[in-house]
C-alpha positions in Angstrom: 0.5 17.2 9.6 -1.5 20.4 8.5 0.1 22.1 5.5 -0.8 25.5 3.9 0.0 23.7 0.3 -0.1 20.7 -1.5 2.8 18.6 -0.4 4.8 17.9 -3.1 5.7 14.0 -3.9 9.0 13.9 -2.1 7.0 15.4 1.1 4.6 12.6 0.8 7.5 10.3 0.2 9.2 11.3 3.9 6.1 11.5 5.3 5.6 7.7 4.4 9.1 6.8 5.5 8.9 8.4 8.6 5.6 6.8 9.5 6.9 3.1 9.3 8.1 2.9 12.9 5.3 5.1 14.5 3.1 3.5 16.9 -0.6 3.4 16.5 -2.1 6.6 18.5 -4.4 4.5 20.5 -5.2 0.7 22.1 -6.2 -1.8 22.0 -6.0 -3.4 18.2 -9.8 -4.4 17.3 -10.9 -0.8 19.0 -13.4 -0.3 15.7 -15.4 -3.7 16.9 -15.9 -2.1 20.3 -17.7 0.4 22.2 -15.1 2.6 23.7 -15.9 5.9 26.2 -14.3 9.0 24.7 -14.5 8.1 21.4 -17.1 9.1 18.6 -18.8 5.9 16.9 -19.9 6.4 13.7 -21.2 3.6 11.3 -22.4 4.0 7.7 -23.9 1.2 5.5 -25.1 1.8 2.2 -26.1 -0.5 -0.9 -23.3 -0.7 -4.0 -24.4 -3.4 -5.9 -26.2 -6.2 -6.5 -24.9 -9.9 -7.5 -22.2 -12.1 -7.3 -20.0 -10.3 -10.0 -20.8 -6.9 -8.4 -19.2 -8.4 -4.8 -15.8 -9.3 -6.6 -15.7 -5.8 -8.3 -16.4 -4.5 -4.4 -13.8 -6.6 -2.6 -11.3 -5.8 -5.6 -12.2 -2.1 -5.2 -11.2 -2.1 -1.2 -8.3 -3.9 -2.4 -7.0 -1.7 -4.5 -8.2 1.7 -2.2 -11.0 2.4 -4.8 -13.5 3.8 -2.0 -10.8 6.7 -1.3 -10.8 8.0 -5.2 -13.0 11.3 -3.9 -11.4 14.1 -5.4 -10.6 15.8 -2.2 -8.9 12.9 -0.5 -6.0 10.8 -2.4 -4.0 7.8 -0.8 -0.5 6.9 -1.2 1.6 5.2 -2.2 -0.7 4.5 -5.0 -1.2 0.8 -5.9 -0.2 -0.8 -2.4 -2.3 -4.0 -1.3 -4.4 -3.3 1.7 -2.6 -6.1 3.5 -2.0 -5.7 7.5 1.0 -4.1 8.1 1.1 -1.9 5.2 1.3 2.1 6.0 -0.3 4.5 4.0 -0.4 8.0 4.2 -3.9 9.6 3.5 -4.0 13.5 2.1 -6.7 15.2 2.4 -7.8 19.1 1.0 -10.1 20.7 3.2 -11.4 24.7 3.6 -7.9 26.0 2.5 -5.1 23.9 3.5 -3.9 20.2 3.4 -2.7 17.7 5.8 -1.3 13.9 5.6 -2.5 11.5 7.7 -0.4 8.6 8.4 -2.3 4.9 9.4 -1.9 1.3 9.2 -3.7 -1.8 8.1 -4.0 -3.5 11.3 -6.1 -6.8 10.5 -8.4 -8.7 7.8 -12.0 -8.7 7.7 -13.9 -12.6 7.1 -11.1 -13.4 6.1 -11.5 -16.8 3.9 -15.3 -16.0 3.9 -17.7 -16.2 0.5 -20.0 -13.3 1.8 -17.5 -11.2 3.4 -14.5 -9.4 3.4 -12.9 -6.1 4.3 -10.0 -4.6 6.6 -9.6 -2.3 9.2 -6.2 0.6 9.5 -5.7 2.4 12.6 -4.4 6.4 12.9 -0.6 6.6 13.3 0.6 8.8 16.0 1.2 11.3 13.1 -2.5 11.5 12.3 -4.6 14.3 13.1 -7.4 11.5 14.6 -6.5 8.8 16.8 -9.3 5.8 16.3 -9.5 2.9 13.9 -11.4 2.2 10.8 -13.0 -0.7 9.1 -14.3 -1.1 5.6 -15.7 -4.2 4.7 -18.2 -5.2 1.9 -20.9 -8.0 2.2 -23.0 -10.0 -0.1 -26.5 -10.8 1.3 -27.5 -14.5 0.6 -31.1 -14.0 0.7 -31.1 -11.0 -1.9 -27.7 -10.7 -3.2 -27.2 -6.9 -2.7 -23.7 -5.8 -1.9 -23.2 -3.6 1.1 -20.5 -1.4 2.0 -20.1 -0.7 5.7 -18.0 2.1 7.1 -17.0 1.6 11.2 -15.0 4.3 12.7 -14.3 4.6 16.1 -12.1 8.2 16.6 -11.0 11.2 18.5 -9.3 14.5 17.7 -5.4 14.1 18.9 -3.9 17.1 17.0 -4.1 20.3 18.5 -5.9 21.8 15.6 -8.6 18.7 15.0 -9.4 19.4 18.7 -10.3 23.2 17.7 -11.7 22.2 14.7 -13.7 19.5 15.8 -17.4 20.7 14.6 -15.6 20.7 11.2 -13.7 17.5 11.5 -17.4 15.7 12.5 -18.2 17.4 8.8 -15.8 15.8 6.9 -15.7 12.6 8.7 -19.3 12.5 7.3 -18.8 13.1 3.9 -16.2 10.6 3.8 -18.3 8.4 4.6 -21.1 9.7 1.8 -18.7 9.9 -0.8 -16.6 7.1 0.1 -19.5 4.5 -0.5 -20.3 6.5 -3.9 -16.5 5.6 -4.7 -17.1 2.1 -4.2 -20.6 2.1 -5.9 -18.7 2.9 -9.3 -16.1 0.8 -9.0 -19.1 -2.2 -8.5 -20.6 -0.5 -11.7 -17.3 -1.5 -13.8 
């Protein structure tokens, strides 16, 4: 949904509501693990910490939706547990105007793992992308950095994301950038 203003809280509120029972906007479940035709790939791996300590703060972070505090992009409802099946809708400000994004936590990353751990939400048919995400953080046993890895598999579905799609490749980018800052500082305490 692409708004000329900032929604106000009861917009995001229906927006929310409305987006329980919407389908995902693509197939099959796991599509961020694969290689699918017609889709853009994009993965982004970058260093936020360093230590045992510094992988708790990073798995708490994901938890809690730290990597989307960027200023430009919020999610809501605020506080939910990034747990599969929970929907969130994601707003994002961009040249001018707004839009909400609705998408659902579709499945655990290493899960019951020590080094890893992370989950993956998939665009809602009232998303301007359709594609699937995963965000997982790792801790490396041989040198104990902490990495944060971004996989995104996507395609524009909205009528103006498929006009805009130059620009959409732009900000899917500096999500990614700033996203991975956001978790780096959350690692930091």
């Amino acid at each position: 949904m692409f708004l000329v203003h900032r929604p106000s809280r009861r917009e995001i509120d229906a927006f929310i509501g409305a987006s329980y029972h919407l389908p995902l906007s693509y197939q099959p479940i796991g599509l961020a693990k694969q290689k699918p035709t017609g889709f853009a790939i994009d993965e982004y791996v970058a260093i936020v910490g360093h230590g045992q300590s510094a992988f708790e703060r990073a798995r708490f972070g994901l938890m809690q939706w730290r990597h989307f505090e960027l200023g430009w992009a919020e999610l809501f409802p605020e506080a939910v547990a990034a747990a599969p099946g929970t929907v969130v809708a994601v707003l994002l400000r961009h040249l001018g105007f707004w839009s909400l994004n609705g998408c659902r936590v579709v499945y655990w990353i290493g899960e019951g793992s020590e080094r890893e751990f992370g989950f993956a939400y998939g665009t809602l048919t009232n998303h301007a992308e359709a594609g699937e995400e995963i965000f997982k953080v790792t801790i490396h046993p041989e040198t104990g950095d902490v990495s944060y890895m971004i996989r995104a598999v996507s395609r524009p579905r909205a009528p103006l994301a498929q006009l805009g799609y130059p620009v959409v490749r732009l900000l899917q980018a500096r999500f990614r950038r700033d996203s991975s800052r956001a978790l780096s500082r959350a690692c930091a305490g």
